[in-house]
C-alpha positions in Angstrom: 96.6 105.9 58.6 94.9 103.4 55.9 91.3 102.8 57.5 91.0 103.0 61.1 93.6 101.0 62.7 92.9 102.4 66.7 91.0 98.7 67.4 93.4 96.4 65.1 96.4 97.8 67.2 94.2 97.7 70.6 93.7 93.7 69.6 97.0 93.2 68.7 98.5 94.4 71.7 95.7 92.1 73.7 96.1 89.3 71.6 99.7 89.1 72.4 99.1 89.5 76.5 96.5 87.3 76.0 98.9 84.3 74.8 100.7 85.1 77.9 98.2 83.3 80.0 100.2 82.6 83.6 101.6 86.6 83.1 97.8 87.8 82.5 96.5 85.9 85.5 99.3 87.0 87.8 98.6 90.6 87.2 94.9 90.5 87.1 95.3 88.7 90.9 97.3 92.0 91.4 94.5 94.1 90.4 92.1 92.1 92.8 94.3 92.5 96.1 95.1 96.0 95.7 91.0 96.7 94.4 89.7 94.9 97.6 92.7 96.9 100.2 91.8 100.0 98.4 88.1 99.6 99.6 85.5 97.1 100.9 86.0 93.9 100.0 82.8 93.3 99.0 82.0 94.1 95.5 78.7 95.3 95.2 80.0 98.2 97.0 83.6 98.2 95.4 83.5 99.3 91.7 87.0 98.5 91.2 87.1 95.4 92.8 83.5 94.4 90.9 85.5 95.5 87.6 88.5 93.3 88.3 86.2 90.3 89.3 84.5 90.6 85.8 88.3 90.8 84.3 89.1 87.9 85.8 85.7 85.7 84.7 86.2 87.3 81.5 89.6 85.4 81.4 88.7 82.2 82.9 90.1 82.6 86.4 88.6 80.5 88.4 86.5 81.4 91.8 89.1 79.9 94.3 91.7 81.8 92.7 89.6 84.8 92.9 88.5 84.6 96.3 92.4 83.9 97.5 93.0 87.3 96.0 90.6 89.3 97.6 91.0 87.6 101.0 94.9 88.6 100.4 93.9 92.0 99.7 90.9 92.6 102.8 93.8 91.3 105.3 92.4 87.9 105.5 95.6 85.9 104.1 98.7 87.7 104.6 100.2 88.9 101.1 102.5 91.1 99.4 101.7 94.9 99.7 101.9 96.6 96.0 102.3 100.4 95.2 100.8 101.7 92.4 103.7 103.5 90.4 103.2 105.1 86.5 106.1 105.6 84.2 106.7 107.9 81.6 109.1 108.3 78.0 109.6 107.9 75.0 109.8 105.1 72.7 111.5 104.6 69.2 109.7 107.1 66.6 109.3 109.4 69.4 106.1 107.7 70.6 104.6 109.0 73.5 104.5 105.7 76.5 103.0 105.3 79.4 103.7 102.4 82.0 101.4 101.7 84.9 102.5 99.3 87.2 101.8 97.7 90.6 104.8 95.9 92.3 106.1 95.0 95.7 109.5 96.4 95.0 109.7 99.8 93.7 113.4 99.4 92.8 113.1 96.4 90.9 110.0 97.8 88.4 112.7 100.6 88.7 114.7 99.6 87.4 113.2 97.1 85.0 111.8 99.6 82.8 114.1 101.8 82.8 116.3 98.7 81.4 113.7 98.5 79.1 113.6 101.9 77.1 117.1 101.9 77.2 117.9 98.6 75.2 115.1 98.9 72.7 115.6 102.7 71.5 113.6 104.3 74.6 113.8 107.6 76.6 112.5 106.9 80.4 111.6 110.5 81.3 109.8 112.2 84.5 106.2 111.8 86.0 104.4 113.9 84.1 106.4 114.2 80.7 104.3 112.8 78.1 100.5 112.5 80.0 99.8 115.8 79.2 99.2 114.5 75.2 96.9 111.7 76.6 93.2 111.9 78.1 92.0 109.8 81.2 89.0 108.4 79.6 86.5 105.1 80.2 86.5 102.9 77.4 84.2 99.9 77.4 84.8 97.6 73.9 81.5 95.7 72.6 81.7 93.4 69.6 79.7 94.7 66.4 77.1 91.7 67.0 75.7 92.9 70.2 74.1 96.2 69.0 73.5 98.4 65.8 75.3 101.8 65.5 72.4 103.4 66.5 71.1 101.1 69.3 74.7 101.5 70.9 74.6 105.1 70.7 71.1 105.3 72.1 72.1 103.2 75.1 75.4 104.6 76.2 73.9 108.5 76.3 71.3 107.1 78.7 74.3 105.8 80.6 76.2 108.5 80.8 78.9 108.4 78.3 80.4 110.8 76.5 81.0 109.5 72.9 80.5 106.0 71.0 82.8 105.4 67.7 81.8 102.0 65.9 83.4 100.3 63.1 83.3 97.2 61.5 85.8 95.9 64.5 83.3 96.7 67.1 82.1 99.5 69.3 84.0 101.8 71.7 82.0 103.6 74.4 83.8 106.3 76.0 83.1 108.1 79.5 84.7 110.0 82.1 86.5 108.1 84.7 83.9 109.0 87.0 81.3 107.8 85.2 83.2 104.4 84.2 81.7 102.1 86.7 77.7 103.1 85.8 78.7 103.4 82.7 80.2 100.1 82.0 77.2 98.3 84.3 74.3 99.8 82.5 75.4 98.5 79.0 76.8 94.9 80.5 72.8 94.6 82.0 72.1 95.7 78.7 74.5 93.8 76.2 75.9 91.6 78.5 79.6 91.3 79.1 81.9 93.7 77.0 85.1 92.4 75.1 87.5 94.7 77.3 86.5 97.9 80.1 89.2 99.7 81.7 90.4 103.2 82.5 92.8 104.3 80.0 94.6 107.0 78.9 93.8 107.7 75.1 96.1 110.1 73.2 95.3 113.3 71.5 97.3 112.7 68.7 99.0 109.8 67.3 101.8 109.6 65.1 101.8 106.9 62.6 104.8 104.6 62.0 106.7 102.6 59.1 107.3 99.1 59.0 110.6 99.2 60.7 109.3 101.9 63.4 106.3 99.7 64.0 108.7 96.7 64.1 111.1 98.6 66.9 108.4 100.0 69.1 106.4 96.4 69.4 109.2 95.0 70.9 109.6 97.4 73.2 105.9 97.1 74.2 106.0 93.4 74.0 109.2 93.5 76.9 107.0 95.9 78.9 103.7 94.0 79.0 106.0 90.5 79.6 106.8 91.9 83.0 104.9 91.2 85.8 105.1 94.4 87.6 103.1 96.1 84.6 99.6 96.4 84.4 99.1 98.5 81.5 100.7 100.3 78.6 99.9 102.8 76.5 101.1 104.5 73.9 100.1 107.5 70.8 100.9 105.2 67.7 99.5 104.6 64.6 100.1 102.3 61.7 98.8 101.5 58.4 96.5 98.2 58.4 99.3 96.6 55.7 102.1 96.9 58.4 99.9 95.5 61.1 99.2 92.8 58.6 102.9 92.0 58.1 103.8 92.3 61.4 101.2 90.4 63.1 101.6 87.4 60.5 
């Protein structure tokens, strides 16, 4: 892998959701219903539901949007009841995927995906059959203006977090899911709002691609993020900065 390519294919995948605004908004209203019926509706004692509120300022939702989701979620508005469901297989190059999703209709995501790896050089497997190569870690994202190395390091082992890996693309704070929510709020108080937080699942290895391997598995990523049903991907790939270059161009 030429450089260190883990936040140049991290950005590349978001710039691409991000383009998608009306499919990013619908499944960050998701994330808000199920946040505020899996817990109080209010945030300050909700961590999820405070996480997906900041998500959806971060993206420019506005507040009546937000509150119409939560009110969904607390029983306030009647709404759609989603099930959190994860996927697992294989993509083209033998890379590792998982699919997270949160749908109304477990047959239709189904089904969906399974469409999915199956048209674009894809193995669905079982629950279970690739996770066991990936960690459930934190990772909060800061932009390389907000801190030095040593400044973000400092701060994020008072927080709590296990490791910090900065590069010229930005810093990555890293924590165990536990930990996420204190984690995440003492640096925001700190260096204000991060570029992306979530809960992830970060491989142990990755296996780096060619051009045309790259080429096959990014479609099949770009037809999983398109649908509504899924929240997040990931994925144990690695290519060189030149491919990214000529793919993302």
């Amino acid at each position: 892998m030429a450089g260190h390519s883990k936040f140049k294919n991290i950005m590349y995948r978001k710039g691409a959701q991000d383009a998608k605004r009306a499919k990013l908004f619908t499944k960050i209203i998701r994330e808000l219903t199920v946040a505020s019926r899996s817990g109080l509706p209010d945030p300050a004692q909700n961590p999820r539901l405070r996480a997906a509120i900041a998500l959806a300022k971060n993206s420019n939702m506005g507040g009546d949007t937000i509150d119409r989701a939560i009110k969904r979620g607390s029983g306030v508005d009647d709404g759609e009841q989603y099930e959190e469901i994860r996927y697992e297989g294989y993509g083209p190059g033998g890379v590792a995927i998982i699919v997270e999703t949160l749908t109304d209709n477990k047959n239709r995501t189904a089904s969906d995906v399974r469409s999915a790896f199956a048209k674009l050089g894809g193995n669905l497997g079982e629950t279970n059959s690739v996770s066991f190569m990936f960690d459930r870690v934190g990772s909060i994202q800061f932009a390389p203006t907000v801190a030095s190395a040593d400044e973000m390091f400092e701060a994020a082992l008072e927080a709590g977090a296990q490791d910090v890996e900065t590069t010229d693309d930005g810093h990555e704070v890293s924590c165990e899911p536990d930990d996420f929510h204190v984690v995440r709020e003492a640096l925001e108080s700190r260096f204000d709002a991060s570029v992306e937080a979530a809960l992830t699942w970060r491989p142990q290895n990755t296996i780096e691609l060619d051009e045309d391997g790259a080429e096959k598995l990014f479609r099949l990523l770009d037809v999983l993020e398109d649908n509504d049903d899924v929240q997040n991907v990931s994925s144990n790939f690695s290519v060189s900065d030149e491919i990214l270059a000529k793919l993302t161009n």
